[in-house]
C-alpha positions in Angstrom: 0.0 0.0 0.0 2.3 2.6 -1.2 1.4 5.9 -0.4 -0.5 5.5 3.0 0.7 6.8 6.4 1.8 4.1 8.1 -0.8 3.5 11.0 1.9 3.2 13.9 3.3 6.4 12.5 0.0 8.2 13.4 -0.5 6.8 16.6 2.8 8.2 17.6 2.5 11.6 16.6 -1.0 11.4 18.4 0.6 10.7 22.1 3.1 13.5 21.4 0.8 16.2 19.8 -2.1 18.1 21.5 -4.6 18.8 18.9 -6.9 20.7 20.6 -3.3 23.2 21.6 -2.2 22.7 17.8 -5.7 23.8 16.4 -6.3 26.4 19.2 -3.0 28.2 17.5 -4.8 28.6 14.4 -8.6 29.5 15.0 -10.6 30.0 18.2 -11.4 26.9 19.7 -14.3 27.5 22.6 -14.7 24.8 25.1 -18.0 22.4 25.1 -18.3 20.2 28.0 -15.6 17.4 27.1 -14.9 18.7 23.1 -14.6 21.8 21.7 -16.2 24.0 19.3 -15.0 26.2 16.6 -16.0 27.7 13.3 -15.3 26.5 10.0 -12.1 28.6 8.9 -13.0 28.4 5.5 -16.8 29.9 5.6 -18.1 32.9 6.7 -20.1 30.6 9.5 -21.6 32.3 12.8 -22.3 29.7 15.2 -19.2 27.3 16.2 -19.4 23.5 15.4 -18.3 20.5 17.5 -14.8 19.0 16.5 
């Protein structure tokens, strides 16, 4: 399967990056119980969606 990430790969850079830290730096990420929610940085959207 040429091409493809290799699953262990991922895994790996998922226990050393923080997503929700990595994302935050980019658009505003507003907290929602246990998740978060944000707006779509690609429309012109007014009410924040679950990630």
């Amino acid at each position: 399967m040429s091409g493809l990430i290799p699953q262990r790969f991922v895994e790996d850079l998922l226990d050393r990056v923080d997503l929700s830290e990595l994302i935050g730096s980019r658009i505003t990420l507003k907290k929602a119980g246990a998740s978060y929610k944000a707006c779509c940085p690609f429309h012109d959207e007014k009410t924040p969606h679950s990630m």
